[in-house]
C-alpha positions in Angstrom: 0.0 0.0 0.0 3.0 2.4 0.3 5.8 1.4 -2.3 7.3 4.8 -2.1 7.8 4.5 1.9 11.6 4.9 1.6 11.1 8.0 -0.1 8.5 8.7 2.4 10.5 7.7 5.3 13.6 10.2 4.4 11.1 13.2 4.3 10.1 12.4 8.3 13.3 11.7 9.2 14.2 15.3 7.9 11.1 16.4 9.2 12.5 15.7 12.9 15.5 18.0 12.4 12.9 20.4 11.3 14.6 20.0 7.7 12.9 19.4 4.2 14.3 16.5 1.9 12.0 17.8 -1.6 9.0 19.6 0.2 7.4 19.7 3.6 5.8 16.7 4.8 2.0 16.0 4.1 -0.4 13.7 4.3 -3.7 13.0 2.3 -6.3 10.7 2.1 -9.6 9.6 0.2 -11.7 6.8 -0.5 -10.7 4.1 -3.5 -13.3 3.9 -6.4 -16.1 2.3 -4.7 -15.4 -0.6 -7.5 -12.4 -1.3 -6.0 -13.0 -1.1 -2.3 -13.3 -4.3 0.2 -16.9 -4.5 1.9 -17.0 -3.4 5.5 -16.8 -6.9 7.7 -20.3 -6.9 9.4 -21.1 -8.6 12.6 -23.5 -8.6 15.1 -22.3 -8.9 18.8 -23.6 -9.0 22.1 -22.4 -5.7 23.1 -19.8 -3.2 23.2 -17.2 -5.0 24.7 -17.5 -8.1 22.4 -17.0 -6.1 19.8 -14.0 -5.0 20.6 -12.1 -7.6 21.8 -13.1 -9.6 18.6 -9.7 -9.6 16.8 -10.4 -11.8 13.5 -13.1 -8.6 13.5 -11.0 -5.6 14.7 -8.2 -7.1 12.3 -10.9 -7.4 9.0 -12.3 -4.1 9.8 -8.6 -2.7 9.8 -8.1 -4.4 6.1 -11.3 -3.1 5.0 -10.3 0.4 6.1 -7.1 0.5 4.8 -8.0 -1.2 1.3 -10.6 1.6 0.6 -8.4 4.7 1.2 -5.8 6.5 -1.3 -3.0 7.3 1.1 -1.2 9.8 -0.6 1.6 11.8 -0.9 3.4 10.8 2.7 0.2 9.3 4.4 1.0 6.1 5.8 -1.6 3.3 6.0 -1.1 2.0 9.5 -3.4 -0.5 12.0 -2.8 -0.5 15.4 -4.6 -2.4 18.7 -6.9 -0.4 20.0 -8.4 -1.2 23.4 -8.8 2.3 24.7 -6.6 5.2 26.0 -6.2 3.6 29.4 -5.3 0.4 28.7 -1.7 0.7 30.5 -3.8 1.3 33.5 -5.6 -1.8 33.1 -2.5 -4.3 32.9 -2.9 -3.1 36.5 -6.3 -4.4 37.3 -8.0 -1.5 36.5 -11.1 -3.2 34.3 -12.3 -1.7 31.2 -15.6 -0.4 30.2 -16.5 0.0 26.7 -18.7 1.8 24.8 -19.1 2.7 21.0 -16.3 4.7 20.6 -14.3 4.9 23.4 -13.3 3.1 26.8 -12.5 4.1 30.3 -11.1 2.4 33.4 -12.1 1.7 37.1 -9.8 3.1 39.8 -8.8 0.6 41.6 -6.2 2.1 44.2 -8.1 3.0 47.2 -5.1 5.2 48.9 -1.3 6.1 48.3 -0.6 4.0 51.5 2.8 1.8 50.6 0.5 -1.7 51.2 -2.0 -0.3 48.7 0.8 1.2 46.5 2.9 -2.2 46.8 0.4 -4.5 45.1 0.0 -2.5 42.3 1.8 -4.6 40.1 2.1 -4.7 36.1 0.9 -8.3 35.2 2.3 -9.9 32.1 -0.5 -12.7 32.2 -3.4 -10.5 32.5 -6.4 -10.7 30.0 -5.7 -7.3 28.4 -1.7 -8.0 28.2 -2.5 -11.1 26.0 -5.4 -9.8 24.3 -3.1 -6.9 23.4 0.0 -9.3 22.0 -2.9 -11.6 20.3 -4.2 -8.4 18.6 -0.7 -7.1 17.6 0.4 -10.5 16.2 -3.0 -11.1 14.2 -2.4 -7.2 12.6 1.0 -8.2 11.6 -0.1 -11.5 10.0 -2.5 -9.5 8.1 -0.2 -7.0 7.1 2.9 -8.6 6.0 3.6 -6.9 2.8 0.7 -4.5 3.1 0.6 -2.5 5.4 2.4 -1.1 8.7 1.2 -2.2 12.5 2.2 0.5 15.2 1.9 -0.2 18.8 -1.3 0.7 21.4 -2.0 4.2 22.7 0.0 4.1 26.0 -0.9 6.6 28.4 1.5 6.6 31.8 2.8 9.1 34.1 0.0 11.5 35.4 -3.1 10.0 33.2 -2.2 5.9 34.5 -2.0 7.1 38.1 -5.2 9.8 37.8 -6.8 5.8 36.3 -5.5 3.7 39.4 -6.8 6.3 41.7 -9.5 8.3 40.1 -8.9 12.0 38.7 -10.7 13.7 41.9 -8.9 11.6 44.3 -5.4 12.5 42.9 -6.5 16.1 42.9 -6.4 16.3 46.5 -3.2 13.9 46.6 -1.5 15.8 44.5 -1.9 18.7 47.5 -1.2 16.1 50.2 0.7 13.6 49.3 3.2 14.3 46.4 6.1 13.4 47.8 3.9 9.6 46.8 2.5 10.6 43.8 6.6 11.3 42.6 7.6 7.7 44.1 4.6 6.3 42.3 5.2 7.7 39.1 9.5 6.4 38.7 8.3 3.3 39.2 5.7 3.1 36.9 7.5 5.2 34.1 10.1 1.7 34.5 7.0 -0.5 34.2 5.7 1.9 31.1 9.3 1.7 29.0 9.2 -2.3 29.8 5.9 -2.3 28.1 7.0 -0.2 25.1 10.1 -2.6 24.7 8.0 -5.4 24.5 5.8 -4.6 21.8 8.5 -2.1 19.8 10.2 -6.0 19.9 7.5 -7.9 18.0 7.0 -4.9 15.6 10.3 -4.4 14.5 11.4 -8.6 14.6 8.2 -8.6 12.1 9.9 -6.0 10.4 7.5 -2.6 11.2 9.0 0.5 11.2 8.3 2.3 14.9 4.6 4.1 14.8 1.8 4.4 16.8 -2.2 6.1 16.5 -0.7 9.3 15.5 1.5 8.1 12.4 4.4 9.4 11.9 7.7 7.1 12.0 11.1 7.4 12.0 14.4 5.6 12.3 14.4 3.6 15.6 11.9 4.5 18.7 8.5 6.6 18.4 6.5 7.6 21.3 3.8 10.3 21.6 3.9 11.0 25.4 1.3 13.4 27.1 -0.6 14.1 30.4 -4.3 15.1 30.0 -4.3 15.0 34.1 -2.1 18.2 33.9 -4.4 20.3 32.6 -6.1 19.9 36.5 -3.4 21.1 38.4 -0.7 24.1 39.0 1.9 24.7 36.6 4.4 24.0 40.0 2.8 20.7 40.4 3.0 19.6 37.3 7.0 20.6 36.9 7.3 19.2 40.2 5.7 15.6 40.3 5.4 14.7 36.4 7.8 16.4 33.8 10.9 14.4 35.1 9.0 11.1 34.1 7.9 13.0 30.3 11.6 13.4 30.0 13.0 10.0 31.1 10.4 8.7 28.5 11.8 10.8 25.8 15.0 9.6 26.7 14.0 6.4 26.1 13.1 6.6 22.7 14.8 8.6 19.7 12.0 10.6 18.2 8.9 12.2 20.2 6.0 14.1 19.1 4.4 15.6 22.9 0.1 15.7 22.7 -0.7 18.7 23.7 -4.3 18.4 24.6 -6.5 21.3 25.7 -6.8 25.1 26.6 -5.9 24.9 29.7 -2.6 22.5 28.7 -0.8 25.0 26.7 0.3 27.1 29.6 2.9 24.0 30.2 4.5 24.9 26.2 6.7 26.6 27.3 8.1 24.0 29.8 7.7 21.4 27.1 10.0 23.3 24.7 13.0 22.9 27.0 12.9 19.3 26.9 15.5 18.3 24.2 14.4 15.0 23.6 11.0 16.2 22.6 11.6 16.8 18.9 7.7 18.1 17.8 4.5 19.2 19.3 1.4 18.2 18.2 -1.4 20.6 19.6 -4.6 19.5 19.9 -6.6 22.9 20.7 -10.2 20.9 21.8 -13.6 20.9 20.7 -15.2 23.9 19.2 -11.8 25.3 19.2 -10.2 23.4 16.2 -9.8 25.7 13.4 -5.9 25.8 12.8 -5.6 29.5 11.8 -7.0 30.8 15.4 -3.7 29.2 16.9 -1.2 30.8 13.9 0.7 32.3 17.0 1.1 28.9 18.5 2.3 27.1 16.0 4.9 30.4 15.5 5.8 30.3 18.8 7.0 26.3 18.4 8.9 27.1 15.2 10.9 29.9 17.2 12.0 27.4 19.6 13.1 25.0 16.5 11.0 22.0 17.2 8.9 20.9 14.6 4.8 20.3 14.5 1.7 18.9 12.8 -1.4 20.2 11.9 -4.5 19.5 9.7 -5.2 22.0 7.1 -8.0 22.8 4.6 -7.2 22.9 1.4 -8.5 26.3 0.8 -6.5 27.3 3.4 -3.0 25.9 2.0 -1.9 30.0 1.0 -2.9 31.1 4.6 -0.5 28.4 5.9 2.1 29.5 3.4 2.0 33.0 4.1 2.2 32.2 8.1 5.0 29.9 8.9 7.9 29.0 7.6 7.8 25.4 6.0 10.6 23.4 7.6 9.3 21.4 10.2 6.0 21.2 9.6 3.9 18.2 8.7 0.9 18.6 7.3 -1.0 15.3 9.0 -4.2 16.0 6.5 -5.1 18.4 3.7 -9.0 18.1 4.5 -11.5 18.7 1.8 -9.6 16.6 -0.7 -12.1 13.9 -2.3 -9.9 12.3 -5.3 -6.8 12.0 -6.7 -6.8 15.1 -9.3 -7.5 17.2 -6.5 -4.7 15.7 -4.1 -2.1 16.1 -6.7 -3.4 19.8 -7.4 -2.4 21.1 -3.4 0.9 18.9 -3.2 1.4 20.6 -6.3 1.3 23.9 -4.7 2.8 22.1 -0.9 6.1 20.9 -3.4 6.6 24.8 -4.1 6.6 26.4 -0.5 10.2 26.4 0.1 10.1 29.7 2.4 7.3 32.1 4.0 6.0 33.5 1.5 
């Protein structure tokens, strides 16, 4: 599905350094000719839940998806095992709830005591560990020669602790106990980077280059780290009890992108932009609040600081974008409004000449 990907792959690894190989990096997709597109796998199931732990499903939906879409220019077809943004939490014992589109945990910490805090224990042989390493393995059976399998959306730090102990609770912890919360947090950032070796270890023994839900790759280790929880407490807390753990992940890999995710997160850019090993931003503004040109000044303020970003963009919008930031460094994850292939080659035509601000 992507026979150009080491031509592909140079442009994100220049993309990193904030560099351009032939033209900034950008991404579009739209739907095959329906004459050539898979039917959608239907299936009737018992409930939420089912549905989502059904891999032979999950795996021919993925196909289905991927078969029907044009991925153009750099867009990457990628699958990946999804069983929700807190399913780190649940290798824990946190158990899941599901619903159409999304899933949650339950705490299941009661306090930061050490006896509750000592049998909080990753477990290898849980349900949702093996369900996750079925899911992965079944992917890359699927996908051998098709397309690429990244790893699940990890969450750890702030967000797997605000799951173990319920985002209220940890408020008040965070006030009275963080002298815990900081304990509770190393050792579960070694647990997190255990986890990411694991799977980055199938993926890349099956031959997969390193990618995740948000895809981009690169040469070696890709994380997206975050901390949704932050957005909750003080800017002093949040230096304080979680960025060291941000930054030994980081360390850990050799290319980050840090979700930035909500009003009330962006205070924390600043911090964020100090962090060497965090090589891009990807800002994620919140609902209502999503059109790209009302954060210009943003995105500006990242460039200054030399770290690169991603953004969606529509295509009547493509001279704005030009006329407002400079184009090294910038990956465009989507041209939206594009509906075929005449009009995809038509705005990488005018993408391939922005070479400067214009």
């Amino acid at each position: 599905m992507k026979l150009d990907f080491e031509e592909v792959m140079s442009r994100y690894e220049a993309w990193w350094d904030c560099d351009i190989v032939d033209r900034p990096l950008v991404g579009m997709k739209f739907s095959r000719p329906e004459a050539k597109c898979l039917a959608a796998p239907k299936k009737q199931h018992a409930n939420h839940r089912e549905r989502w732990m059904d891999t032979a499903h999950v795996v021919a939906q993925a196909e289905a998806r991927l078969q029907n879409t044009v991925h153009f220019a750099d867009s990457l077809p990628v699958a990946w095992p999804n069983l929700g943004p807190e399913i780190f939490s649940a290798l824990y014992g946190c158990e899941m709830e599901y619903g159409e589109r999304t899933a949650w945990s339950k705490p299941v910490l009661a306090d930061l005591s050490d006896e509750s805090v000592g049998k909080l224990r990753m477990n290898k042989d849980s349900f949702y560990f093996l369900k996750l390493t079925e899911m992965t393995e079944a992917l890359i059976e699927a996908g051998k020669g098709k397309f690429i399998v990244g790893y699940t959306d990890l969450h750890g730090g702030g967000d797997a602790i605000a799951a173990f102990r319920d985002p209220q609770k940890l408020l008040i912890d965070v006030i009275e106990q963080p002298d815990k919360i900081k304990r509770l947090c190393d050792n579960i950032t070694a647990d997190f980077l255990e986890l990411y070796d694991h799977f980055h270890g199938i993926l890349s023994a099956a031959g997969m280059p390193s990618t995740t839900w948000l895809p981009a790759t690169c040469k070696g280790k890709y994380h997206v780290p975050s901390n949704d929880f932050s957005c909750m407490i003080s800017d002093a807390a949040f230096s304080d009890l979680f960025v060291q753990g941000i930054i030994r992940e980081c360390q850990h890999m050799d290319r980050c992108i840090y979700h930035l995710d909500g009003p009330q997160a962006l205070r924390y850019l600043d911090i964020l932009l100090e962090i060497p090993q965090i090589h891009a931003i990807q800002w994620v503004p919140g609902a209502g609040r999503s059109y790209w040109a009302d954060w210009i000044e943003v995105y500006q303020r990242i460039q200054k600081r030399d770290k690169a970003l991603c953004l969606s963009v529509p295509a009547r919008d493509l001279n704005l974008l030009f006329q407002s930031m400079d184009p090294e460094g910038v990956w465009i994850t989507d041209v939206t409004g594009i509906s075929n292939e005449q009009e995809a080659k038509a705005a990488l035509h005018k993408i391939a000449k922005w070479t400067k601000r214009q």
